[in-house]
Every structure is written in C-alpha cells, then in structure tokens.
MMTF fields as JSON, N, C-alpha, C and O atoms, coordinates in Angstrom:
{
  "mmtfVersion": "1.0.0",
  "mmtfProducer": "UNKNOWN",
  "numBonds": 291,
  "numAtoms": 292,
  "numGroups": 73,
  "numChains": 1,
  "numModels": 1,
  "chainsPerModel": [1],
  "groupsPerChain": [73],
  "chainIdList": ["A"],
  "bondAtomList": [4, 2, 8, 6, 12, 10, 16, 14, 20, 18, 24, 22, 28, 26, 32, 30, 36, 34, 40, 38, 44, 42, 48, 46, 52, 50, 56, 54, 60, 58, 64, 62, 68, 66, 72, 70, 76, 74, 80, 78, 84, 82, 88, 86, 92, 90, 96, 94, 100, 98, 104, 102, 108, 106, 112, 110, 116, 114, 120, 118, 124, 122, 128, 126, 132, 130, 136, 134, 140, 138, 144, 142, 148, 146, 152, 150, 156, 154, 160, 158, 164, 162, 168, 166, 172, 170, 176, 174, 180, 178, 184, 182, 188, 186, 192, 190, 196, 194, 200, 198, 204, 202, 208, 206, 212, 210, 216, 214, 220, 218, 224, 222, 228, 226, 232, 230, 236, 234, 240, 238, 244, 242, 248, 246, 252, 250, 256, 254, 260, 258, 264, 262, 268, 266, 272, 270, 276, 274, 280, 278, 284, 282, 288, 286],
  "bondOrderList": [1, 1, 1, 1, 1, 1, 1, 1, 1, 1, 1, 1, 1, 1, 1, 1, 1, 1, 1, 1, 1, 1, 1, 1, 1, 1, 1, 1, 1, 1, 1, 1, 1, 1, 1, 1, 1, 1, 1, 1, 1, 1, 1, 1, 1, 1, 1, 1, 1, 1, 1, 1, 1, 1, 1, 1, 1, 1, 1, 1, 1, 1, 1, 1, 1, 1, 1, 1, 1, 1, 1, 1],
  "groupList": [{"groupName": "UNK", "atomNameList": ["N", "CA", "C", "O"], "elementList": ["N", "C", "C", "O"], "formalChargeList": [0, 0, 0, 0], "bondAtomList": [1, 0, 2, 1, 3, 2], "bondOrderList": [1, 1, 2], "singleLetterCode": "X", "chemCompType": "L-PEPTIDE LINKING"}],
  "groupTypeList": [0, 0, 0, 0, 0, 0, 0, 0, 0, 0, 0, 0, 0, 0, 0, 0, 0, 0, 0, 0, 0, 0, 0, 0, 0, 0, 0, 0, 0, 0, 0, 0, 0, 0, 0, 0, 0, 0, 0, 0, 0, 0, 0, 0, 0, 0, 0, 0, 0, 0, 0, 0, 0, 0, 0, 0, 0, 0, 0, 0, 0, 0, 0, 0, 0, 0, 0, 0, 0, 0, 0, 0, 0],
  "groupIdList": [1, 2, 3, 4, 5, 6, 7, 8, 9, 10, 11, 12, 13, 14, 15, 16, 17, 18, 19, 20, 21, 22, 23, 24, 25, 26, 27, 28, 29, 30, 31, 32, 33, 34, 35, 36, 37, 38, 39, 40, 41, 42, 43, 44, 45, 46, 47, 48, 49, 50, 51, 52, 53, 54, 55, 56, 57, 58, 59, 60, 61, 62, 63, 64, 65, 66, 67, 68, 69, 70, 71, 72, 73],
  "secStructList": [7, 3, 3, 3, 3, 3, 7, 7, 6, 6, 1, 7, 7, 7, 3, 3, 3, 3, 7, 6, 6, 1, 5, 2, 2, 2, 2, 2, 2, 2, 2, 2, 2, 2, 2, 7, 1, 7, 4, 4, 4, 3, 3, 3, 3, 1, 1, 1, 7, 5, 7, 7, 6, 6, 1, 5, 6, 6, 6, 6, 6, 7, 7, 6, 6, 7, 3, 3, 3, 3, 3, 3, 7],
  "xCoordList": [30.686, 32.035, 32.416, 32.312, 32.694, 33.296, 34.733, 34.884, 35.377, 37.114, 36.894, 36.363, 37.567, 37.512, 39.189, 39.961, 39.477, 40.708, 40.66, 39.822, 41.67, 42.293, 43.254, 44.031, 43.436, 44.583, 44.929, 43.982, 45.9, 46.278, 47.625, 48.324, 47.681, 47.893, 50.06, 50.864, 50.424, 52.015, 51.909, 52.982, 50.65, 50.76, 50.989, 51.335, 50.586, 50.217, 48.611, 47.791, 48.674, 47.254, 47.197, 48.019, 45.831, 45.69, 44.124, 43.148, 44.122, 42.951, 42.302, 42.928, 41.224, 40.389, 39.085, 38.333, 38.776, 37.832, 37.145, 37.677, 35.641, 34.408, 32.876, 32.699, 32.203, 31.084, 29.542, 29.172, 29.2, 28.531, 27.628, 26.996, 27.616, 26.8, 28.244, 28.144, 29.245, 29.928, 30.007, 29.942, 30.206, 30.104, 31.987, 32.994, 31.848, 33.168, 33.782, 35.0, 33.355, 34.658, 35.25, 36.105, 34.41, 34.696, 36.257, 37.428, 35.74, 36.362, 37.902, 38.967, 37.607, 38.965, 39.756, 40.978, 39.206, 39.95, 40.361, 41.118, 40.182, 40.878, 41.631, 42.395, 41.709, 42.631, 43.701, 44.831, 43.485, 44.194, 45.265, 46.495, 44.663, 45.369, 46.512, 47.635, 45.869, 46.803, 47.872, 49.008, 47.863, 48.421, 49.5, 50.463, 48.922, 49.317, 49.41, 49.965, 48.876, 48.328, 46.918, 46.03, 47.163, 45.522, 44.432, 44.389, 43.321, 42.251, 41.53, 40.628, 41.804, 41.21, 41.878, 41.493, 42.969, 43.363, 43.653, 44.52, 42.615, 42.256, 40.872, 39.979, 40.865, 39.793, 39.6, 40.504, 38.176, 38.434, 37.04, 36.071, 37.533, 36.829, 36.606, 37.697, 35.571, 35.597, 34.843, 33.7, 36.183, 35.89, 35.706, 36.731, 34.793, 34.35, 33.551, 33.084, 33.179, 32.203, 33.063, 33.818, 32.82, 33.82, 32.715, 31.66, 33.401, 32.503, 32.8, 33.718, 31.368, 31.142, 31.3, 30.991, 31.898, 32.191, 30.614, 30.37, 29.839, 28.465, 27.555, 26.505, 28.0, 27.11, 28.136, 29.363, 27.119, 27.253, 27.789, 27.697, 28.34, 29.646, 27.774, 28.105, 26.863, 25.955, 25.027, 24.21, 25.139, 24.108, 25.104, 24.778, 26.241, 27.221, 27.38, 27.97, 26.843, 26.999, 28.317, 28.781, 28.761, 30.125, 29.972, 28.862, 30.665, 30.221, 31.885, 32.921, 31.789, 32.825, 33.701, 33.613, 34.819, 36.326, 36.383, 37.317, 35.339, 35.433, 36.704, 36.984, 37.411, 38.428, 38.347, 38.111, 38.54, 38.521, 39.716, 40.784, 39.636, 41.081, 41.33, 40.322, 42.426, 42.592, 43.607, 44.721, 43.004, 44.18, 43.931, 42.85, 45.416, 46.298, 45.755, 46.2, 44.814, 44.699, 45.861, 46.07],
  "yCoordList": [65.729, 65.512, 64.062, 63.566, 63.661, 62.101, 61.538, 61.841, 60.971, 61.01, 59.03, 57.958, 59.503, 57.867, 57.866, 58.8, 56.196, 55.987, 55.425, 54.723, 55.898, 55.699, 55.067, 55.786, 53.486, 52.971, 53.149, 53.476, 53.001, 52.924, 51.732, 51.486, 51.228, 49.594, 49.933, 49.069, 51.043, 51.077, 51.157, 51.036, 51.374, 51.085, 52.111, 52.119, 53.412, 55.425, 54.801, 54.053, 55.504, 55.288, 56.896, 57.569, 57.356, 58.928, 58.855, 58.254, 59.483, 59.962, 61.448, 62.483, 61.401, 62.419, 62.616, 61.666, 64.05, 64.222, 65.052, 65.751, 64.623, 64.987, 64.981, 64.389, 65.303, 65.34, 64.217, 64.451, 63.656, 62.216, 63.337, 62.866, 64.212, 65.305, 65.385, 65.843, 64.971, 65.368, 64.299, 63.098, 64.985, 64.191, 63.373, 63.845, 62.276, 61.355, 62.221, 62.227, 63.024, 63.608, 65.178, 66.063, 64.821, 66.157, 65.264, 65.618, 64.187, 63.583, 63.337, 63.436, 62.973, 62.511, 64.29, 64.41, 64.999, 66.412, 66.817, 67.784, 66.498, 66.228, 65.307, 65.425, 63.796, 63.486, 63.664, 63.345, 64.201, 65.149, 65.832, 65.79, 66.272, 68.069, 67.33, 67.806, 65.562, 65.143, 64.527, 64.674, 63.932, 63.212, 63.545, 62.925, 64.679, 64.993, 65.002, 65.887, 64.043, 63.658, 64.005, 64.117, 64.141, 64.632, 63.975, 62.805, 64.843, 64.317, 63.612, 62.877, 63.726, 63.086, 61.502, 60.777, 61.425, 60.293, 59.06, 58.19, 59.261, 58.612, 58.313, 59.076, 56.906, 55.968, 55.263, 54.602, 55.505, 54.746, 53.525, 53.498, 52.712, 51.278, 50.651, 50.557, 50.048, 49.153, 47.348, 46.958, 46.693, 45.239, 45.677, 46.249, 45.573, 45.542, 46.587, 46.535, 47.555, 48.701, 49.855, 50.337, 50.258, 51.413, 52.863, 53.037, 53.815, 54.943, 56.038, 56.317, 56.384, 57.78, 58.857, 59.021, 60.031, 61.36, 61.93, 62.163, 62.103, 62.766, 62.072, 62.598, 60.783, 60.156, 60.743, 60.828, 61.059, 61.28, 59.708, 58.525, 60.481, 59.649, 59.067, 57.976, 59.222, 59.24, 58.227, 57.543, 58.152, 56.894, 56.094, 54.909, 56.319, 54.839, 54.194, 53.147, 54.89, 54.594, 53.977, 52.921, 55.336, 55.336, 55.705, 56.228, 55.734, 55.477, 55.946, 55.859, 56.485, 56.73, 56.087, 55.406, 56.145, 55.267, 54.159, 53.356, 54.135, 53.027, 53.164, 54.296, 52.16, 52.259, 51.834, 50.65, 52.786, 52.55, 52.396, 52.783, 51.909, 51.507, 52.531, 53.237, 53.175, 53.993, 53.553, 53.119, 53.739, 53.278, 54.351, 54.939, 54.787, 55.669, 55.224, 54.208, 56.103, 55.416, 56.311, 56.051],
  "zCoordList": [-2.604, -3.097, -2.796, -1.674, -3.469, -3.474, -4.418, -5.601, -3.902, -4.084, -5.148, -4.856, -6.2, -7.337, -7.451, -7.667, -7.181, -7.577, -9.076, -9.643, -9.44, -10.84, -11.549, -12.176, -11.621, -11.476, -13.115, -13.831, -13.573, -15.255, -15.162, -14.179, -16.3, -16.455, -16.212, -16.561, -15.705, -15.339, -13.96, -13.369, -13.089, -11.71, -10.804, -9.623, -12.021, -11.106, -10.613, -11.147, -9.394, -8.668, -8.364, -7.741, -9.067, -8.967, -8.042, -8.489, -6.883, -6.863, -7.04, -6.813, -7.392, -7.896, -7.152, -6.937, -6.697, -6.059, -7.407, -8.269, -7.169, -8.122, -7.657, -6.592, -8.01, -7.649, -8.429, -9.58, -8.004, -8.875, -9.883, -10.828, -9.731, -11.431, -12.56, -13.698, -12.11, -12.916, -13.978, -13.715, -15.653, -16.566, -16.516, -15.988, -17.158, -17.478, -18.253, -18.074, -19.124, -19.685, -18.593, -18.611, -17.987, -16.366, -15.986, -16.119, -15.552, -14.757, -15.28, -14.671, -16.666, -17.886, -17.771, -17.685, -17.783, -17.6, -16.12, -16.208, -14.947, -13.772, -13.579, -12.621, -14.584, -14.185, -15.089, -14.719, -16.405, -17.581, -16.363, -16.397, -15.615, -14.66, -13.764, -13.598, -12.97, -11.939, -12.994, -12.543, -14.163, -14.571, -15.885, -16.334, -16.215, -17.358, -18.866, -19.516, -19.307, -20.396, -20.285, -19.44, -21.729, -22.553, -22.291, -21.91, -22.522, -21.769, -22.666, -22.266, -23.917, -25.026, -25.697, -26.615, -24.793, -24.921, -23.812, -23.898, -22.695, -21.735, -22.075, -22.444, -21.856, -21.863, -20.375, -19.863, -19.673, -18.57, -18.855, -19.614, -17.905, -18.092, -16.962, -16.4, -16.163, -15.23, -15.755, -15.995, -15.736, -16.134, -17.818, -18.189, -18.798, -19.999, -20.213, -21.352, -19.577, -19.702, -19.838, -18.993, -21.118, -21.616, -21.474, -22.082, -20.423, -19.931, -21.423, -22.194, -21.185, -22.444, -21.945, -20.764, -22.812, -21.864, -21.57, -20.386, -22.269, -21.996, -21.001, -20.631, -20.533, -19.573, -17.885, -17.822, -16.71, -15.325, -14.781, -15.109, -13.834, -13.181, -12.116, -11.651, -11.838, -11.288, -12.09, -11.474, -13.253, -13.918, -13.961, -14.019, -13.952, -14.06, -12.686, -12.419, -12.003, -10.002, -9.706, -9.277, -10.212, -9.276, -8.308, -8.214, -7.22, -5.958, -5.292, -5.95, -3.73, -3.329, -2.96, -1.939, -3.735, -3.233, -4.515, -4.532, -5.611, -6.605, -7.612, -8.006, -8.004, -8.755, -10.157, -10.397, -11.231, -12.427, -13.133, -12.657, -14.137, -15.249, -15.68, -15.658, -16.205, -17.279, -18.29, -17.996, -19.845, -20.754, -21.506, -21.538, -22.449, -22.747, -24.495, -25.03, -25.173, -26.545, -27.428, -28.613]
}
C-alpha cells in the first residue's frame, strides 16, 4: 500500500492510498470517490507526461508520497 498526493491547479491537495498494481484509471476512480467529480474527466500528468488509464501506477514508477497534477477536462 502506498499513499500519492494529488494536487489540481485550484490548490485541493487529495491524498490517495493505492497499491503500485493498480491501473491509473483505478487510481482516477479513488480520487473520483475523495473529490467528487467524474472519473472520466480527470486527467493526471507529471511535468509533460500525460498518464493512460490501462497503464500500472508501477510502470510509471510512481513511487510513495509522489505528487501528480490533476486537470479537470
């Protein structure tokens, strides 16, 4: 189990606990649950690398405590 912060560009900081097997669109649907908005309209990003829902939070090496962008499409 490993805990990812989640910042989104109004300055909510959500964290989310997940497991590095879990796929990005796992992850986009937990933070769907903390945040409230749809899970299909969260995009997360670190720097220029826009994450795919079918790729593991584990080939992207996320890592515990790493903080990703989230924007609202």
């Amino acid at each position: 189990m490993m805990e990812v912060i989640v910042n989104d560009r109004l300055g909510q900081k959500v964290r989310v606990k997940c497991m590095p097997e879990d796929t990005v669109g796992m992850l986009k649907q937990l933070i769907a649950a903390h945040t409230g908005c749809r899970a299909d309209k969260i995009r997360l990003q670190k720097s220029h690398v826009i994450y795919k829902d079918q790729i593991t939070l584990e080939d992207y090496e996320i890592k515990e405590g790493m903080q990703l962008e989230m924007y609202y499409n």
